[in-house]
C-alpha positions in Angstrom: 0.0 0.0 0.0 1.5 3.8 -1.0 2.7 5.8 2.4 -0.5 7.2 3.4 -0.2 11.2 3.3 -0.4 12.2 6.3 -1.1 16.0 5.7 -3.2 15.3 3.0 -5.5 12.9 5.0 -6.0 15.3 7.5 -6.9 18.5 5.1 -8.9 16.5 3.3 -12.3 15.5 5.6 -12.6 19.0 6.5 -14.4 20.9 3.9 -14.6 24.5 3.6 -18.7 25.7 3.7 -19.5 28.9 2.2 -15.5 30.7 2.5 -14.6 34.1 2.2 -12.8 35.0 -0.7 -12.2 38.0 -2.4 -9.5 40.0 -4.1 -7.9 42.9 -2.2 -6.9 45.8 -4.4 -4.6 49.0 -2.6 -3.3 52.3 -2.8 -1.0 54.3 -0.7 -1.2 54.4 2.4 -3.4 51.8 3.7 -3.7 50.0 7.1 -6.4 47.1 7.8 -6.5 45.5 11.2 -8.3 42.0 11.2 -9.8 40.7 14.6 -12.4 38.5 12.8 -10.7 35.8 14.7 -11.4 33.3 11.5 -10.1 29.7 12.2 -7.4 29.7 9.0 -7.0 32.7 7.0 -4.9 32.5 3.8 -3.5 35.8 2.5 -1.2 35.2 -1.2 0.1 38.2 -3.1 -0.8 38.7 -6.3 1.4 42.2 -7.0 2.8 44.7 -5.5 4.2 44.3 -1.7 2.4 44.6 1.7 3.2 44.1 5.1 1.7 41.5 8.1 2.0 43.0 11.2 0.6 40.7 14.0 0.2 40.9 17.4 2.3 38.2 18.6 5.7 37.9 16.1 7.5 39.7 14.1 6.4 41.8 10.7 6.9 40.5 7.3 6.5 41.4 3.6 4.7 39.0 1.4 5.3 40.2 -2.4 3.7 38.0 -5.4 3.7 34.7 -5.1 4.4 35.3 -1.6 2.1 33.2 1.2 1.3 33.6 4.6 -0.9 31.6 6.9 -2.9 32.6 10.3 -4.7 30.3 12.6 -7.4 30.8 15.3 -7.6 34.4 17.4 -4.5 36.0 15.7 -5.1 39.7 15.5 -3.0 41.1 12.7 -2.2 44.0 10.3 -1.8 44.5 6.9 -0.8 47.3 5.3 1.7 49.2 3.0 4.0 49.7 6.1 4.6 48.9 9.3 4.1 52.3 11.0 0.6 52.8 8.7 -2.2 53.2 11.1 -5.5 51.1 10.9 -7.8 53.2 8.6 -10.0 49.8 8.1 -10.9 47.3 10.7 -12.1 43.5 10.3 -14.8 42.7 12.6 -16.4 38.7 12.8 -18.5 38.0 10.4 -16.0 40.1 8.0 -17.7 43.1 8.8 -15.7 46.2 7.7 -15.5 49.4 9.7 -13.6 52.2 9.7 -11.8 53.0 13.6 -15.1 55.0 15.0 -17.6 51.7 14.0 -19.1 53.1 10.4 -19.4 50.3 8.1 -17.3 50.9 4.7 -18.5 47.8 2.9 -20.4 49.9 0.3 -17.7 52.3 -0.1 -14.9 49.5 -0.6 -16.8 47.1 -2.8 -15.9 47.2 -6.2 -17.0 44.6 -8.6 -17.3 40.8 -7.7 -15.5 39.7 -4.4 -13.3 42.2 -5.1 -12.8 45.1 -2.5 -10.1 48.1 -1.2 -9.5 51.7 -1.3 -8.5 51.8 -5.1 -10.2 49.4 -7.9 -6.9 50.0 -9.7 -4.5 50.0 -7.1 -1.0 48.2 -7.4 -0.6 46.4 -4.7 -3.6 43.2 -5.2 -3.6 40.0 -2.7 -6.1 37.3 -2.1 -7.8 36.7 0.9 -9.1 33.6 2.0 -10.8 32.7 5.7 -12.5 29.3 6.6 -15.4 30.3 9.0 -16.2 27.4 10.0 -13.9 24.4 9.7 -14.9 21.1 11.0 -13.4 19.4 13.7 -11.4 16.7 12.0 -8.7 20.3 11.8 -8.1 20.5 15.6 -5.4 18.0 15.3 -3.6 20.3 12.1 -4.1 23.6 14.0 -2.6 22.8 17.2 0.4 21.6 15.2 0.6 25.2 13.4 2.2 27.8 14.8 -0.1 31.2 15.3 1.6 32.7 12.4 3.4 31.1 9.2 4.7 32.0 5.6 5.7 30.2 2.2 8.2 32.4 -0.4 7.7 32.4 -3.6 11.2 30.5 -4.0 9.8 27.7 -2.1 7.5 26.7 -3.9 5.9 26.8 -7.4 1.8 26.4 -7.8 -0.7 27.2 -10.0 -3.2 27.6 -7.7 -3.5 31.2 -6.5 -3.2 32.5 -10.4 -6.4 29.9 -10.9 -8.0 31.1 -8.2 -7.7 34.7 -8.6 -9.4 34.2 -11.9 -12.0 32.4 -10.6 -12.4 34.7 -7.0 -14.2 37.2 -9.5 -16.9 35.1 -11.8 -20.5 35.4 -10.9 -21.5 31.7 -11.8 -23.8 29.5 -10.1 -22.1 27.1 -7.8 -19.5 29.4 -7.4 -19.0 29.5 -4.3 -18.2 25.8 -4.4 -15.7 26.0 -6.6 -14.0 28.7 -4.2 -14.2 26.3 -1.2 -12.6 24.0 -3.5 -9.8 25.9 -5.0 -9.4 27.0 -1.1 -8.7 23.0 0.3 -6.5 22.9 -2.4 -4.0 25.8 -2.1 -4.4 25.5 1.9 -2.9 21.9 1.2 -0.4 22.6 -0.8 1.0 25.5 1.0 1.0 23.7 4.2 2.7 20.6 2.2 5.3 23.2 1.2 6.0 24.5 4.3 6.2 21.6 6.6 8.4 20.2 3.7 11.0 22.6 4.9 10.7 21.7 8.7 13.5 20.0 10.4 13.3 20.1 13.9 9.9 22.2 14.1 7.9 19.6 13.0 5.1 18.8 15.4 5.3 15.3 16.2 2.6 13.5 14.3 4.5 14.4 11.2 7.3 12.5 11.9 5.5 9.0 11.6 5.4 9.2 7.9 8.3 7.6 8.3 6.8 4.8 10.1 5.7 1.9 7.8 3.3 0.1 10.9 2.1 3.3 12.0 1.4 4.7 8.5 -0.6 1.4 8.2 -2.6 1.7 11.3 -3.6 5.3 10.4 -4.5 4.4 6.7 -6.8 1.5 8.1 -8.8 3.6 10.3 -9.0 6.4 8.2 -10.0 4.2 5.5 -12.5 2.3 7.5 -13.7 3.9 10.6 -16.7 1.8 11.1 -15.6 -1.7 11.6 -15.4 -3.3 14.6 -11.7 -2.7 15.6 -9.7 -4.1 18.6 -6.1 -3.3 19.5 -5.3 -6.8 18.4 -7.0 -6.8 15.0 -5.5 -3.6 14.2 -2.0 -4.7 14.9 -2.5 -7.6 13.1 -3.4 -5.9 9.9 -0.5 -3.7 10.3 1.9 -6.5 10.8 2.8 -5.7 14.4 2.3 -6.7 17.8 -0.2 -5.2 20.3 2.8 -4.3 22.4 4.9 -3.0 19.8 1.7 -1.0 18.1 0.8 0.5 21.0 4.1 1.8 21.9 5.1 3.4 18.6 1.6 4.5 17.8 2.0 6.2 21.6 5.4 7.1 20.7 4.8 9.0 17.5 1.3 10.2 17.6 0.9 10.6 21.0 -2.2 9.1 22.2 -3.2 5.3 22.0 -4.4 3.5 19.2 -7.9 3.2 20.0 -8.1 6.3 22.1 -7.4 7.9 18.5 -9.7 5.8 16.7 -12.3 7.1 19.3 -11.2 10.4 18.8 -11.3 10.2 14.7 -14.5 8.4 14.3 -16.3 11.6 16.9 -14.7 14.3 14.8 -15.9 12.4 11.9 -19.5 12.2 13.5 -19.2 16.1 13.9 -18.3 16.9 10.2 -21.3 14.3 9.1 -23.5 15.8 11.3 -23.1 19.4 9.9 -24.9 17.6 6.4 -28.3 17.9 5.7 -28.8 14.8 4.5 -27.1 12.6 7.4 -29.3 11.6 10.7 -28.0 10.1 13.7 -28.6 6.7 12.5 -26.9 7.1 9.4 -24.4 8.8 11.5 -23.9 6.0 13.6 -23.5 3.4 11.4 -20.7 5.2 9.4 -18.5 5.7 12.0 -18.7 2.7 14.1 -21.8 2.7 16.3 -24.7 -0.6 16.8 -27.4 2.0 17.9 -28.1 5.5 17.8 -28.1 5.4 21.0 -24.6 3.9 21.7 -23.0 6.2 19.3 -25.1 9.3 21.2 -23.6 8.6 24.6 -20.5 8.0 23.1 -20.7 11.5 21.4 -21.7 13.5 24.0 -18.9 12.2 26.6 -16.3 12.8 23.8 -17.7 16.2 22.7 -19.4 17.3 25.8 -23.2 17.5 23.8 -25.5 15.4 21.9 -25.4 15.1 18.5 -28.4 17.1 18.6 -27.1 19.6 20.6 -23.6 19.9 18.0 -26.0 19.5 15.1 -28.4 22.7 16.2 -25.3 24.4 17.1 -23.7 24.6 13.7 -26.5 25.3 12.0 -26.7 28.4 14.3 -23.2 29.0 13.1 -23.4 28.8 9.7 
């Protein structure tokens, strides 16, 4: 079986539902200050140079081809400087106001998804925010650090010319297509850039390496729902329970079945946030006899009924 890929697997349950995407067009002298506190914002320049200023690190340019990446509750610049005050402020929801609270949506809108203080500006970048990304991410966004960016040397994609063309058609099912292209440039980058990691790596990355932990991930990725036991599992990875446990421990950092546990509820949580699943079919997909053995299994893992999570992102959305 091919080495399972470990980023990949993990970028690709989540899906992104209804994204914000847009192109960002500038002039001289411009400051916008996000606290919109999106889960995973993606900011690639397109031309020109601007600055990100956040909170917590150092500033750095991003020019074209350029990439930077920014995780849960970082607050943030970006501007033509680094001394440029805010003259536009980010708000949840991606609500735009100016410092005294006047919205300036109308005023910065230009055409489709594309916004700033000059239509024709020279500096252009493209924005991208998840609002609301499933669960099955936890695991990727603890291991990210508040704060990370990709050169344009390092790596080579068509993907942000492809979606810059597409950021501006008014087509139905476009949206879709964004969240798509989104996934897909969030992947790579991330691919790129923990590519280039040495000692920094978080430590689930490191069993790639790991031919009978690679195997016990691809099997319960593959197949959540079947009946696994510690020793069935080592046995299709071609290992002993002892020696499973202790590098699956070793390199991943929980148990085997305590992250089979933890997969198949984060997996629950993502079906849950589709229309067309119920708890039963739920269940049954990720492991469960009853609806109600997967229900109290759910709401000690999660905290809430599947109900309860189900309601809840649906008031989120």
């Amino acid at each position: 079986m091919a080495r399972m890929d470990t980023l990949g697997g993990l970028l690709d349950a989540p899906r992104a539902r209804g994204a914000f995407a847009l192109r960002a067009v500038m002039s001289s002298p411009w400051c916008l200050r996000d606290l919109a506190d999106s889960p995973l914002t993606l900011i690639a320049g397109v031309t020109g140079t601007l600055w990100v200023v956040p909170d917590s690190s150092e500033p750095f340019q991003i020019g074209p081809g350029d990439i930077a990446v920014i995780r849960t509750h970082e607050h943030y610049n970006l501007a033509d400087a680094i001394d440029t005050p805010p003259r536009m402020i980010i708000h949840p929801g991606q609500n735009c106001c100016d410092p005294d609270g006047n919205s300036l949506h109308d005023e910065l809108m230009h055409d489709v998804r594309t916004w700033g203080n000059d239509a024709k500006g020279p500096t252009l970048f493209l924005v991208g925010a998840y609002e609301h990304l499933s669960d099955i991410s936890d695991r990727l966004l603890r291991a990210l650090p508040p704060v990370l960016s990709l050169s344009h040397d390092d790596w080579e994609s068509p993907l942000v010319g492809l979606l810059c063309d597409e950021v501006i058609k008014d087509e139905p099912g476009q949206a879709a297509v964004l969240d798509r292209l989104l996934d897909l440039l969030v992947t790579a980058v991330l691919k790129a850039w923990f590519a280039q990691q040495e000692s920094n790596r978080p430590e689930w990355w490191r069993y790639q390496g790991d031919r009978i932990v690679e195997r016990a991930l691809r099997i319960m990725h593959d197949d959540p729902a079947h009946s696994w036991t510690l020793e069935s599992l080592a046995a299709e990875a071609g290992a002993s329970r002892a020696s499973l446990a202790r590098r699956f421990q070793g390199l991943v950092g929980e148990a085997p079945m305590t992250f089979l546990k933890n997969w198949r509820m984060a997996l629950a949580a993502d079906l849950l946030s589709q229309p067309d699943e119920s708890v039963s079919t739920v269940a049954e997909k990720v492991g469960y006899a009853t609806p109600y053995a997967f229900s109290a299994a759910f709401k000690r893992v999660r905290g809430m009924s599947p109900q309860e999570h189900r309601k809840a992102m649906r008031e989120s959305a």
